[in-house]
C-alpha positions in Angstrom: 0.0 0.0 0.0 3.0 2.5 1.1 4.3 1.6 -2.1 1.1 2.8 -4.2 1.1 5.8 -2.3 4.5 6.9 -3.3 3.5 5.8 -6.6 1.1 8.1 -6.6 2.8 10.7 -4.9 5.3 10.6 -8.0 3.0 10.9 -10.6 1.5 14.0 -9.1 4.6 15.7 -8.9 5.3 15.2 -12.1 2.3 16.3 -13.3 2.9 19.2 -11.6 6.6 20.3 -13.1 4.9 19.4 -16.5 2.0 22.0 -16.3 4.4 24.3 -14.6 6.5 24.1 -17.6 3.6 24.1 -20.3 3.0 28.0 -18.8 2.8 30.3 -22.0 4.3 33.5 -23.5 3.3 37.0 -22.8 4.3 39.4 -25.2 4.3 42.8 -24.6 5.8 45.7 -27.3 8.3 47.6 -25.5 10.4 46.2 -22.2 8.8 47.8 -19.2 11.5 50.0 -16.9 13.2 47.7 -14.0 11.7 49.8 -11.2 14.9 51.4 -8.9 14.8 49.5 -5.2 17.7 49.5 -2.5 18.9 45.8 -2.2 18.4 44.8 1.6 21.3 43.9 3.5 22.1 39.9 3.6 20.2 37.8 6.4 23.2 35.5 6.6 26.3 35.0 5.7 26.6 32.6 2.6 22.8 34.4 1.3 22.7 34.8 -2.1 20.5 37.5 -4.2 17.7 36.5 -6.3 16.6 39.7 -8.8 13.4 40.4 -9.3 11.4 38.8 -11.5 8.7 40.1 -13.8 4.9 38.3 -14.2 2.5 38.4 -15.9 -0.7 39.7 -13.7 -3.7 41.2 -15.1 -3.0 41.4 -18.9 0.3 43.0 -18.1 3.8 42.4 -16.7 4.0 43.2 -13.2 7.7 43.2 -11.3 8.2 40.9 -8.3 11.2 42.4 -6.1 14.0 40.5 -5.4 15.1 38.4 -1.9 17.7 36.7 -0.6 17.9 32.8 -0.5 20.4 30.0 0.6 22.7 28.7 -1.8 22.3 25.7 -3.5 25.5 23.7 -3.6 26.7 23.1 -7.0 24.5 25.6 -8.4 24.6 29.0 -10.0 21.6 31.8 -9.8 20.9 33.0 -13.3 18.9 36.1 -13.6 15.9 36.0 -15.6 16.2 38.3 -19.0 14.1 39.7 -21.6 14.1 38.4 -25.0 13.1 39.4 -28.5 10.7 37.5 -30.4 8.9 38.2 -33.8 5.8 38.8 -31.6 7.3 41.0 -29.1 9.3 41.0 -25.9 9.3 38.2 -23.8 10.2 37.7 -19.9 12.7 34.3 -19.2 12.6 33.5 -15.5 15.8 32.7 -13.5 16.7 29.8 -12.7 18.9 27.6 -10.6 21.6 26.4 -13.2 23.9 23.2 -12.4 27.6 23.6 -12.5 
């Protein structure tokens, strides 16, 4: 039975990371301004800065401020960018790259 459970379990989670990934483009004409914030001082020693992020909220993109996060060993932040496409401007999230 335990073993059907994390069966399950598994196949949720996966479900999960697959719609998560399946989230579409918003295009937008021009590349909004990155607001102007003073970065917070580190919680910790060892914290590592996450930029903000922009999303898409309410027909438009909307910017998420940064934070501070533990590090991941063997791991890299990379800071989310926009990108030109032949419909527009595009946000790409960050992301925890392997090294």
């Amino acid at each position: 039975m335990k073993k059907l459970q994390k069966i399950g379990l598994m196949v949720a989670m996966a479900g999960c990371l697959f719609m998560a990934s399946c989230a579409g483009s918003y295009y937008v004409t021009e590349r909004p301004a990155e607001p102007v914030y003073v970065r917070p001082a580190a919680p910790y020693v060892g914290a590592v800065w996450i930029d903000g992020e922009w999303v898409w909220n309410g027909g438009r993109y909307v910017y998420s401020g940064g934070h501070w996060a533990a590090i991941r060993p063997g791991h890299v932040w990379v800071r989310g960018a926009w990108y030109q496409t032949p419909h527009g401007y595009a946000w790409h999230r960050g992301y925890w790259r392997h090294v």
